[in-house]
N, C-alpha and C positions, 0 to 999 in steps of 0.2 A: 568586469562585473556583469556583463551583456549576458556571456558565457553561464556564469553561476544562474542568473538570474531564471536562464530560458530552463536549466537544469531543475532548478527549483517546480518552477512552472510545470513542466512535465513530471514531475514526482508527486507532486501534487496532482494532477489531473490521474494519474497511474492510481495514486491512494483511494480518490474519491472511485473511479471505478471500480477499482478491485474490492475494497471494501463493502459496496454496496452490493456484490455479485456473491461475497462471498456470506453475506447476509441475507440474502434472496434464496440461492442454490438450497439447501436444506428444506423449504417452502416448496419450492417447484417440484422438487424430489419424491416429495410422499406424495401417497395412495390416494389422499382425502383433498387433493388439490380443486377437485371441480367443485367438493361443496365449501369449501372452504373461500371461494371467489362469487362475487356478489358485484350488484352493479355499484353500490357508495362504496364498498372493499376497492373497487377498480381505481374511482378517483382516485382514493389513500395512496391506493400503490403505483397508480401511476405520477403521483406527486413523490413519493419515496424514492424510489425506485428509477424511473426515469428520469429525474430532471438530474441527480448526481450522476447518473450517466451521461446524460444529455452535455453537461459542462463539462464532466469528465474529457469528453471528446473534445470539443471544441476550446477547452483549454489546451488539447494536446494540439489542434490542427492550428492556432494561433498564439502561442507562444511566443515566437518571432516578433509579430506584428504588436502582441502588447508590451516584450520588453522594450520595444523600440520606440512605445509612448512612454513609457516610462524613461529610460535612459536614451536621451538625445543628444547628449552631449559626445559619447564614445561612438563611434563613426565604422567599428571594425568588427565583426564578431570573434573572438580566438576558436579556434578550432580545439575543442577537446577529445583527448585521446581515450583508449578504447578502453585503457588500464584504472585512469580517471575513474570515470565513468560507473563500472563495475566497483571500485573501492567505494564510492559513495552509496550507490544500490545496497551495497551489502548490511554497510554500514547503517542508512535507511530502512533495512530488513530488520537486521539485529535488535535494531533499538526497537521496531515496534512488536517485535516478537519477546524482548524482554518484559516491554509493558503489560503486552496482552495476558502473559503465563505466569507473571508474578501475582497478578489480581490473582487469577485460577488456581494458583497453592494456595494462596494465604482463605480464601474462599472454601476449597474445601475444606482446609486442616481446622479452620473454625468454626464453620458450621456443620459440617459432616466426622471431624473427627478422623477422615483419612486423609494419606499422601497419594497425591495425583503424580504420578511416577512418569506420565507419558510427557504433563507440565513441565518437570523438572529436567526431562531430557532436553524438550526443545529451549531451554532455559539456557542448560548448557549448551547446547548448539549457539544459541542468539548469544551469547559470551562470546564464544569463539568468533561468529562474525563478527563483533564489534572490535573488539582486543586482539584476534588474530586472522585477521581476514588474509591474510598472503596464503595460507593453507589451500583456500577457494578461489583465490585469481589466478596461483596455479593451476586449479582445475579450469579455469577458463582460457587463461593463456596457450595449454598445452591440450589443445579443441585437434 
């Protein structure tokens, strides 16, 4: 349980970063970024912005130390393998990539009246990693 736990933990810590980065990145990117930053803007985002990062990290650098307040009673950590590992990431991909693109069709086709074609691809992608992920731990295996 020690194992799943720390896994957990770092997936979690992985989500909060990535996701905040990848909510940020588009902001930082454009043209209009100097006027667009203001000194109460700065609080906002450094409230936003760095403190999921902030945790992000420090969930990742003690994992360890909090599964082991939590589970005290298991004494061993299991060693997970590399195969592990990757099937869950995928897995964890898939599913929030299905969530994300399933809003994003159903979104445009009713308020816009079109199909988001690019949506739908990565739709079918996040399927296959959920339901057939050996396609892609081949691709990782055979590195």
């Amino acid at each position: 349980m020690k194992s799943f736990s720390i896994l957990a933990i770092k997936i979690l810590a992985l989500y909060l970063l990535l996701t905040t980065l990848y909510s940020l990145l588009p902001v930082m990117l454009s043209g209009s970024i100097n006027t667009i930053l203001t000194s109460k803007l700065m609080v906002v985002l450094s409230a936003t912005v760095m403190l999921p990062i902030i945790g992000g990290v420090i969930l990742w650098k003690k994992a360890e130390f909090i599964v082991n307040k939590i589970h005290k009673s298991e004494t061993t950590v299991a060693r997970i393998s590399d195969n592990e590992i990757v099937s869950a990431g995928l897995f964890l991909v898939g599913i929030t990539l299905l969530i994300r693109h399933i809003g994003i069709v159903i979104n445009h086709f009713l308020f816009m009246n079109q199909m988001n074609y690019g949506s739908i691809f990565i739709i079918v992608i996040s399927l296959l990693l959920v339901f057939r992920s050996s396609i892609f731990k081949n691709l990782y295996l055979n590195r």
